[in-house]
N, C-alpha and C positions, 0 to 999 in steps of 0.2 A: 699893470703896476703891482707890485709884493709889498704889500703892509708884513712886519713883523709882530705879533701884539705879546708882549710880556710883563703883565698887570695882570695880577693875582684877579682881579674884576674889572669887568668893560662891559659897556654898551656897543655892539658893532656898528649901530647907526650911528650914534653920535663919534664914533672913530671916524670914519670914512666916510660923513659929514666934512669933518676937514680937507678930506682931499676932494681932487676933481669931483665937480654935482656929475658929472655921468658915470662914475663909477660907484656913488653913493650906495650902493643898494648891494656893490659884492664886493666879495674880497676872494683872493688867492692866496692859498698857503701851499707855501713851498718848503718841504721840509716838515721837522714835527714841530708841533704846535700843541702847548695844553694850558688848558684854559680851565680854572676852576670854576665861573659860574658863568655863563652867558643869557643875551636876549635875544630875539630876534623879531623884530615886529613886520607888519606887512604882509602880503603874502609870498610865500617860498614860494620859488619854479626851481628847475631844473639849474636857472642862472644864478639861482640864488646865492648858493654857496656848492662849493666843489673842492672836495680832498681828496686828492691823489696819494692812494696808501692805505696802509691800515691805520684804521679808526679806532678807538678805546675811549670809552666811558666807565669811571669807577663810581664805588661808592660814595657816602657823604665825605669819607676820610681821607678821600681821593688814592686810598693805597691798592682797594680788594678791585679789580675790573668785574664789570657786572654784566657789558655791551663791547662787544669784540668785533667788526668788519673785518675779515680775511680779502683782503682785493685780491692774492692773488688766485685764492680757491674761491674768489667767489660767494664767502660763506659767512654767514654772519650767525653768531654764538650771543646767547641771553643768558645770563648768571655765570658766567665763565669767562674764561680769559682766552679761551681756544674752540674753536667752530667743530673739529672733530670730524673737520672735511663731508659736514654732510647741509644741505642749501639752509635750512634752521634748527640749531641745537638750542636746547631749553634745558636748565638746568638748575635745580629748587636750589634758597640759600641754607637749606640744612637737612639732612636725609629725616625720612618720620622714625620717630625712637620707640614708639608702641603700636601694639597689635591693631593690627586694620588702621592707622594712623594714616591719614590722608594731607599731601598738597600738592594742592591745585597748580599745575601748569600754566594751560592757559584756559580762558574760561571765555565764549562768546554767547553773549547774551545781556539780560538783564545784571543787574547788580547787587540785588536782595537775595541772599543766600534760601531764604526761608518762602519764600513765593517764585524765585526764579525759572525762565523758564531758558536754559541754556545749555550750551555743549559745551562741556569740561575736558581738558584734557591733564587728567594728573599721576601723580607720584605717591606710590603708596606700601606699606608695609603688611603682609601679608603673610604670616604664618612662617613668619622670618625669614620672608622672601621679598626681599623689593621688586614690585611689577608695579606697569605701566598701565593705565587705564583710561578709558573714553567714559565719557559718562553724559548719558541724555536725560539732564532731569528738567521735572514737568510740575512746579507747584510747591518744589521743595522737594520730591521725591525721586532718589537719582534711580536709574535704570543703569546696571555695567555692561558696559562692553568691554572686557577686561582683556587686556596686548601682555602677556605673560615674558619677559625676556627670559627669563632663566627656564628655558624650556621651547618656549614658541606659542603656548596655548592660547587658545580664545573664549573666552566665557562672553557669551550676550544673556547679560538677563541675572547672572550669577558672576561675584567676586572671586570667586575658586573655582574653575573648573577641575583641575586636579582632583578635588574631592570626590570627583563624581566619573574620575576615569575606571575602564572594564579593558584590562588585556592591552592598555596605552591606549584608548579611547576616550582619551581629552585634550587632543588637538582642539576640536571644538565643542564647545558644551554651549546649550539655547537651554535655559531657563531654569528654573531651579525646585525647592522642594514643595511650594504652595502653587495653588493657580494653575491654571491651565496653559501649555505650550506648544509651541509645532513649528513647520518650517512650510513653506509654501511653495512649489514651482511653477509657474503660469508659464503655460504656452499656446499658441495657435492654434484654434481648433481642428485644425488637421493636421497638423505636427506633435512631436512627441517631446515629452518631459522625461530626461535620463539621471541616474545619479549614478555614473560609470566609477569603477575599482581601476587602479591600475597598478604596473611595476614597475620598477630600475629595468627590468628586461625589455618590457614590452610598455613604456611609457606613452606611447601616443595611440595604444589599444586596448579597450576598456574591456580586461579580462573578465572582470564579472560587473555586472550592472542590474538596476531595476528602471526601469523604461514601462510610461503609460503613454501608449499610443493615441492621440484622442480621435482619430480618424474610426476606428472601431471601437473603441472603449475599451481596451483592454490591458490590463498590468500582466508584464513581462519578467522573468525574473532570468538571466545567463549565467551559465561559470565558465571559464576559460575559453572567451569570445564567443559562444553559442547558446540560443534560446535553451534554458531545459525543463522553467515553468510556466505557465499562462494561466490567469484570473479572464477568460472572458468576460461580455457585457450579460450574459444570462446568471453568470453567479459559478459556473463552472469551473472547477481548478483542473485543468490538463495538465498530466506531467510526460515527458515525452515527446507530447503532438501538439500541433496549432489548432485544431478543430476537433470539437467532440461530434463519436459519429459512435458510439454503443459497442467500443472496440474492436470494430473494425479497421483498423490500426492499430499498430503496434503501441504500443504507451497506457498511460490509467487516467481514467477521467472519476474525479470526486463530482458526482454532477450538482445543482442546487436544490436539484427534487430529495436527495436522499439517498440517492444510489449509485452503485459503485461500477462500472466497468470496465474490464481489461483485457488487453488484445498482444498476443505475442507468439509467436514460431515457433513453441517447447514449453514448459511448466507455466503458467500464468498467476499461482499465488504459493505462495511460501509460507508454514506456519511452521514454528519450530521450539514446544516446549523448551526447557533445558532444566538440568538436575531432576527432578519428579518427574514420576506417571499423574495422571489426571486429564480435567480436561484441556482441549487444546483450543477446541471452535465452541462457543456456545451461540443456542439459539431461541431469542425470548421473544414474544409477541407481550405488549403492553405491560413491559418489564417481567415477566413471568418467563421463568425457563423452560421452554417448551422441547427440547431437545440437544444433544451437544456431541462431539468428535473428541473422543482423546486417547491416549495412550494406558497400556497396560503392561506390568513385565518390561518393559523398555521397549521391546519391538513388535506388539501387539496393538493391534486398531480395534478402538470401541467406538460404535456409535448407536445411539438412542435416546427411547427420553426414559426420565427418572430409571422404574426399576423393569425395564421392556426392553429389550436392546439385543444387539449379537457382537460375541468376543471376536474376530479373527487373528486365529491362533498360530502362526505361519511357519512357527518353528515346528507343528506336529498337524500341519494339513488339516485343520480341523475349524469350522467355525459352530461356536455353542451359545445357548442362550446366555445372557448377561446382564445382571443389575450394573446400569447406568450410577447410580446413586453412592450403593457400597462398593463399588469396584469388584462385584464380588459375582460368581455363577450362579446360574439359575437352573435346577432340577427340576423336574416334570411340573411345571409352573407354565408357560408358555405356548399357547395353540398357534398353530399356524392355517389362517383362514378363522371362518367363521361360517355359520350353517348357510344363510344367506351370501357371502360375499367367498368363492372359494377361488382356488387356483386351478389352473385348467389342467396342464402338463406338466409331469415331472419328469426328468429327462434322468436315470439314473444307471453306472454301469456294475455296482455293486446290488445290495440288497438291503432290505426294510426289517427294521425289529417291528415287530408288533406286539404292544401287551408286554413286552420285557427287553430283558438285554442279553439273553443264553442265546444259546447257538440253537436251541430250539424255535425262539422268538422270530427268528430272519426269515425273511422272505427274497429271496434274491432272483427268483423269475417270475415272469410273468409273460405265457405269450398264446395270441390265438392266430387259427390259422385255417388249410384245408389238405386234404391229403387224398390220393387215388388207392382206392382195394379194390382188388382184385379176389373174389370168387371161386376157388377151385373145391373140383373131385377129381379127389386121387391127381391125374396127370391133367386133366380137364380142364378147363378155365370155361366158367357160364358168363361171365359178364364183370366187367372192368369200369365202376365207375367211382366218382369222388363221395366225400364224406369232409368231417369237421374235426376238430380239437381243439382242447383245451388245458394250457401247462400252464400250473399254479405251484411254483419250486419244483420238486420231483416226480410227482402226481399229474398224470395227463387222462384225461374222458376224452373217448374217441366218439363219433356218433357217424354210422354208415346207414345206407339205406340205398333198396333198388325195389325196380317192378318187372316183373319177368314178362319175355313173350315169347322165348323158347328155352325150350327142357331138355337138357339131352341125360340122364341119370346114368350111371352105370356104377352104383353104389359101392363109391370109394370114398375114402376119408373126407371130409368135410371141412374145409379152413379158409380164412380169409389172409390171406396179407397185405403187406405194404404199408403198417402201421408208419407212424412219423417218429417216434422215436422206441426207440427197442429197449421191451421190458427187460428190469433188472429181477423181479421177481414175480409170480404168479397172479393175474388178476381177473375179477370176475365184473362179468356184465349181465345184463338181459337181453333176450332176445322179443322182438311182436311183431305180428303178419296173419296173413292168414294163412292157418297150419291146419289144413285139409287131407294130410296123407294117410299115416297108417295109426292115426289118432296118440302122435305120441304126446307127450307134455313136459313140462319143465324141463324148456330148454333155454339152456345159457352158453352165454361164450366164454373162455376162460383165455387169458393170456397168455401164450407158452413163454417162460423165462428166456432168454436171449435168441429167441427165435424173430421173431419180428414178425407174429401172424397169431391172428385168434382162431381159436376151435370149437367146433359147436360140439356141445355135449350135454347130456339127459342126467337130472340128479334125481335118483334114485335113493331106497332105502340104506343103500350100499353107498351112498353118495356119488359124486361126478363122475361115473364110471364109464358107462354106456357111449359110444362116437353117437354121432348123429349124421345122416345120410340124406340128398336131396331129395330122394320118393318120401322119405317120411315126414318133411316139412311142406309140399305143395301136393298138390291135387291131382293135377296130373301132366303128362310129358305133353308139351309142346305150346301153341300159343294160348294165351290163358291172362286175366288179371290178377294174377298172384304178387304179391308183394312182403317184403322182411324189410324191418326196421329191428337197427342195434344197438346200442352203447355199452361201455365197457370203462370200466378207470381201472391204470393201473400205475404202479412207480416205476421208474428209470433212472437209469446215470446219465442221461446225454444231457 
């Protein structure tokens, strides 16, 4: 049955009272239908009442629509005349006119603004931005969760996150200027907690991320889909590697004790002043500068402590002593060694100043050694045996010596040779033995200039005149314990 009702006011019951008692309770409208004020007593079912169409409810003045039903989208609009195609549109009866101006949407909860404890969803004015916001307040004190439309952003905690964006980092903003905030990830104790990066490229692969594994305890840090930091559970920052092992891999471990190691195939640390000389590395024990590495001249290495140190000088081969402190050389300031604590070897292919800096000062050899002489008279040879030296720059002391057990004399010249390096100019020695023959004395050897052989000779009033002969130095011809002992220094070019 189709009741039409067109009375500005009616009671449904008592309409359809009139008609048939079993239909009492509904009515069908067919078509539109508007009705300025209605009741409906009893309880409503689904049988209750039924309109097919869209629906409209206005205001007191029945002109403004307030309550919209779209049947055919489905969608029903509050403060509006139109749904906006989306399942519930809300819509305040007047936008906020001043700053931070808030209304309320919709509001579930209690009813005391000032004690409530309820979820707000409203409409607000915000730095002459109208956005959207959630609001969980507890007591009368709201908390935002603020839905930004002109933008997209989300503030929990804070009315603007905009205020608090870095580089377009307020999408989402948690919390605000006072109090303490943070964000939590709970996961499985043996699974992992990620906060993965991604791109338009690579959107369903999380180019960079941080990830705490809780199977190990360790925080992860990737760029462009690979591990390339780790916080182990000891405290250790690896960069590189998964496991700290004291650089033995490749990578750097910040370890938790305080110390640093690093492990790599070619240079393993980089320091690289820039603009100034000075230092580069320093080295302090209990804040105290104990030592330090830096630059000099631009391509010079100092290193030392305070005013102790050595320059190396690379542009003139030279390394010298050097104040650490003033940057500046150090002059006969400097020992090296100490009476007790000395160095062993010096390995050197040039020579030594000594006592100064002139070409008198140098010492540029030094060498000992052993050498074979040879004995002769005249064309004779008595005996061929070794002896000693010693070369201190150009200055060599020879030391020979024999014991006889045969004599053959036939008094001819007397000389030894086979020196080790051959005199540049005349040198004298002494001769001792037992000198049993024809009672001579003072006899020496004398170096012949570029001969390479000493000669025995007698100095006399007349000076080193006289040769000396084998009868006149031993006792007698043949076996016998006669023995000579010689030394001699002289100079040399060699």
């Amino acid at each position: 049955m189709t009741v039409n009702i067109s009375k500005p006011s009616l009671n449904l019951r008592e309409e359809l009272a009139k008609i048939n008692s079993s239909e009492a309770d509904k009515a069908l409208v067919d078509g539109a239908l508007t009705v300025k004020s209605a009741k409906v007593y009893g309880a409503v079912t689904s049988d209750s009442l039924r309109v097919e169409g869209d629906v409209v409810f206005t205001d007191d003045t029945g002109l403004t629509p307030k309550f919209f039903w779209d049947a055919s989208a489905e969608s029903l609009g509050i403060g509006t005349a139109t749904s906006y195609g989306g399942a519930l549109t809300l819509i305040p009866s007047a936008n906020p006119t001043t700053a931070s101006a808030t209304t309320s949407q919709l509001r579930i909860g209690e009813a005391s603004a000032n004690t409530a404890y309820s979820l707000n969803i409203n409409y607000m004015l915000n730095a002459g931005v109208y956005k959207g916001s959630l609001q969980a307040i507890a007591g009368g004190s709201p908390a935002d969760l603020l839905l930004n439309a002109d933008g997209g952003n989300v503030g929990i905690g804070t009315s603007s996150p905009s205020t608090y964006g870095v580089d377009g980092a307020e999408d989402l903003v948690i919390g605000q200027a006072d109090g303490n905030h943070g964000i939590t990830i709970s996961s499985w104790n043996a699974s992992n907690g990620t906060l993965a990066f991604t791109d338009t490229t690579n959107a369903t692969v999380g180019r960079g991320y941080l990830d705490y594994d809780h199977a190990v305890n360790a925080m992860t840090v990737g760029t462009n889909g690979t591990e390339r930091m780790r916080i182990d559970a000891s405290g250790n920052v690896l960069v590189g590697k998964t496991s700290a092992d004291f650089g033995a891999t490749a990578g750097v471990e910040f370890r938790g004790d305080g110390r640093v190691a690093t492990g790599r195939a070619g240079e393993s640390l980089i320091l690289n002043r820039i603009t100034s000389d000075g230092d580069i590395a320093l080295f302090r024990k209990d804040g105290t500068t104990v030592g330090s590495i830096g630059s000099n001249s631009g391509t010079r290495l100092s290193i030392g402590s305070a005013d102790t140190g050595l320059l190396f000088v690379q542009d003139a081969d030279d390394i010298i002593p050097f104040n650490t402190s003033t940057g500046a050389g150090r002059d006969n300031a400097i020992d090296l060694g100490q009476s007790g604590n000395r160095f062993k070897d010096a390995y050197l292919s040039g020579g030594v100043y000594l006592g100064g800096t002139g070409a008198a000062n140098k010492l540029d050899d030094y060498e000992e050694g052993t050498w074979s002489g040879s004995l002769k008279e005249g064309a004779n040879s008595f005996v061929n045996t070794g002896g000693s030296y010693t070369k201190i720059g150009n200055s060599v002391t020879v030391h020979w010596g024999v014991n006889f057990t045969v004599i053959n004399a036939n008094n001819g010249l007397l000389t030894l040779s086979g020196l080790p390096f051959t005199p540049s100019a005349a040198g004298l020695g002494s001769v001792t033995g037992r000198l049993l023959g024809t009672g001579v004395s003072n006899v020496v050897v004398m170096a012949v200039n570029n001969s390479g052989s000493l000669r025995f000779r007698q100095y006399t009033s007349s000076g080193y005149t006289d040769n000396v002969y084998m009868n006149d130095l031993l006792a007698t011809n043949g076996a016998g314990s006669d023995y000579m002992w010689l030394s001699c220094t002289y100079t040399t070019h060699s």
